[in-house]
BAFI-3210 file (N, C-alpha, C; in Angstrom, 3 decimals, decimal comma, padded with zeros to 6 digits):
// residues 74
n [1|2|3|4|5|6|7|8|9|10|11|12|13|14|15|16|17|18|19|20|21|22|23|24|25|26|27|28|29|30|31|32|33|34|35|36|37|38|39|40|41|42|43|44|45|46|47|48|49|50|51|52|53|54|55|56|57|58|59|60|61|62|63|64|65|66|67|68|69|70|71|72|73|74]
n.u [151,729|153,168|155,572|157,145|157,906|160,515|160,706|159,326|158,361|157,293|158,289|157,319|154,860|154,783|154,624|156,632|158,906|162,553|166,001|168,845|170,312|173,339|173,824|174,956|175,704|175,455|173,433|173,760|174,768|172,592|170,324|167,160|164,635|161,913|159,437|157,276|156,163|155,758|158,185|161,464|161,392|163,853|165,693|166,846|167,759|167,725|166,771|163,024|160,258|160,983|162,656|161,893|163,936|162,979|163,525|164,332|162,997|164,412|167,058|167,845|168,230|170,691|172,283|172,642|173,792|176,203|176,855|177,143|179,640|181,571|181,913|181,984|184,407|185,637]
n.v [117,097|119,651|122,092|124,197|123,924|122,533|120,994|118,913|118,976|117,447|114,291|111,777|111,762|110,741|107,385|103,800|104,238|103,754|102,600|103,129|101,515|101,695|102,334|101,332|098,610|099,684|100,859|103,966|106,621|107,239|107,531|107,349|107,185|107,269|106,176|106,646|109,246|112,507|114,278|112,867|112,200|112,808|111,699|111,658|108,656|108,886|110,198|110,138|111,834|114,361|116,967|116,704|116,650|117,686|116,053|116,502|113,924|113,488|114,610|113,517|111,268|111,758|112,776|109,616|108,119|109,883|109,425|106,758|106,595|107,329|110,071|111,237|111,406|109,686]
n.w [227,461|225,989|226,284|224,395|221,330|221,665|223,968|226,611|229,549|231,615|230,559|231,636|230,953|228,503|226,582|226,383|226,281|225,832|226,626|225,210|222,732|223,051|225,479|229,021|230,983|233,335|235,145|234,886|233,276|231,164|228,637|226,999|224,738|223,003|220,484|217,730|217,465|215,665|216,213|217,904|221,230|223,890|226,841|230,401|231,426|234,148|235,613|235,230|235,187|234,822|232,169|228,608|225,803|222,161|219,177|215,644|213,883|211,101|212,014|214,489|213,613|212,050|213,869|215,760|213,580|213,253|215,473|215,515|213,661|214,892|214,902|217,187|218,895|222,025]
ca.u [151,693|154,184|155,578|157,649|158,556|161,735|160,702|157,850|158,480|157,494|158,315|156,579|153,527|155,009|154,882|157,401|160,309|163,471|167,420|169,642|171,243|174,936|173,749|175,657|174,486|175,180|172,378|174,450|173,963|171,657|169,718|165,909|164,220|160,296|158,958|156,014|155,860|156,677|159,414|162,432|161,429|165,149|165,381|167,688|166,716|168,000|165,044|161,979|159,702|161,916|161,784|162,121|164,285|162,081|164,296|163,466|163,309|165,836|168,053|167,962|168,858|171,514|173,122|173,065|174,394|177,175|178,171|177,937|180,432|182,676|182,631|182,115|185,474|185,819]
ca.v [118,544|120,367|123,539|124,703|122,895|121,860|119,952|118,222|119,364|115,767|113,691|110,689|111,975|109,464|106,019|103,391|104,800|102,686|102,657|103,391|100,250|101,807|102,206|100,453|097,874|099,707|101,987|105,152|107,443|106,713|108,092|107,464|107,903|106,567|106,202|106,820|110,174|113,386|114,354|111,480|112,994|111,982|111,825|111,542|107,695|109,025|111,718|110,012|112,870|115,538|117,428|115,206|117,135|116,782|116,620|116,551|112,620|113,544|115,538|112,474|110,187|112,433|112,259|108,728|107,321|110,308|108,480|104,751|106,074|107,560|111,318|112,036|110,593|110,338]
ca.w [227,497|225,430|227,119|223,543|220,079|221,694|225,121|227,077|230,766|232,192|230,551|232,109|230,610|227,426|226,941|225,010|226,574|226,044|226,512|223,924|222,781|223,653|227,195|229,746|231,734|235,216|235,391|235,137|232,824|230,045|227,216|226,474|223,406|222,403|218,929|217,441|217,521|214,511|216,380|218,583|222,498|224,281|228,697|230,874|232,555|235,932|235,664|233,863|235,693|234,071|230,307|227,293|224,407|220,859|217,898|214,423|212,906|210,411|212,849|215,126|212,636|211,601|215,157|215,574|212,660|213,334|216,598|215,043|213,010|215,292|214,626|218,212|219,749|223,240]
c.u [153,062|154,339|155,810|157,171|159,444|161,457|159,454|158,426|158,529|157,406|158,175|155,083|153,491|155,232|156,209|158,515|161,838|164,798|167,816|170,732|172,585|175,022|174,390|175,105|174,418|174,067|173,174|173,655|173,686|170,706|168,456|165,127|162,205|160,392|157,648|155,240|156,590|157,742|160,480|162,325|162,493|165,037|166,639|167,209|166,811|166,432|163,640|160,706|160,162|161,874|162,638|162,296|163,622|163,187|163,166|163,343|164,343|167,448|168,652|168,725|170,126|172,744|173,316|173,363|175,839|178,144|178,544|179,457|181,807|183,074|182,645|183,500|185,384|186,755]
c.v [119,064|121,963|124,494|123,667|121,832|120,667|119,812|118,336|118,255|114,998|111,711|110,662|110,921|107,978|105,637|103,814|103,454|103,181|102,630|102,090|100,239|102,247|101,064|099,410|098,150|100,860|103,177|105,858|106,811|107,291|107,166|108,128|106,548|107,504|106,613|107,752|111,419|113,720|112,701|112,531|111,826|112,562|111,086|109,766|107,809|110,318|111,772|111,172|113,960|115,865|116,134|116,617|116,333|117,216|116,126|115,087|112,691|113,859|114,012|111,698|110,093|111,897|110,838|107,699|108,168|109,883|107,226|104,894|106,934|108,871|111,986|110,800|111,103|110,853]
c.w [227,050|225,744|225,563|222,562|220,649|223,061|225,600|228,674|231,688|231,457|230,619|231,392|228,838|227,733|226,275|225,472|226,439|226,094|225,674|224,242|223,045|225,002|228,053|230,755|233,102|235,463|235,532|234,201|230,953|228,996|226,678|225,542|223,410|220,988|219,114|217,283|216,156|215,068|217,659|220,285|223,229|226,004|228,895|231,878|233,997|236,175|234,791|234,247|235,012|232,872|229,842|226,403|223,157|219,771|217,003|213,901|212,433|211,021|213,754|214,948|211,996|212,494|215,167|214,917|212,565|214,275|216,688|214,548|213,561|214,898|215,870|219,634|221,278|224,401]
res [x|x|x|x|x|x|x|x|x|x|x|x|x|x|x|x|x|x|x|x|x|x|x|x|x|x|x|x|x|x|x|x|x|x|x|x|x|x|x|x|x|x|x|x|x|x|x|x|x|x|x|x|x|x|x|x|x|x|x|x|x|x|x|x|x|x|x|x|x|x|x|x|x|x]
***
């Protein structure tokens, strides 16, 4: 169930969910993304009940190949 364009309210209501391979291994905070879908729906893994932001594919793709390469210093 999609509330907008931009988010999916629960989140859980998707499958496929996985960790973002620069996730840490202490369960903190983390970043979930599933495929398979026209847009990349992204979650917080401390809140899989909670909205899921939908970006665009391209937009997505955009972002993380911008933080492989180190334009978001920390």
């Amino acid at each position: 169930m999609v509330s907008d364009r931009h988010t999916i309210p629960d989140a859980s209501a998707l499958t496929g969910w996985r960790k973002s391979s620069h996730s840490g291994g202490s369960n903190g905070d983390c970043l979930e993304v599933t495929d398979g879908h026209t847009t990349v729906p992204v979650r917080d893994s401390k809140n899989p009940h909670g909205p899921a932001l939908l970006f665009p594919a391209g937009g997505w793709s955009s972002f993380v190949d911008a933080v492989k390469g180190g334009q978001f210093p920390v």
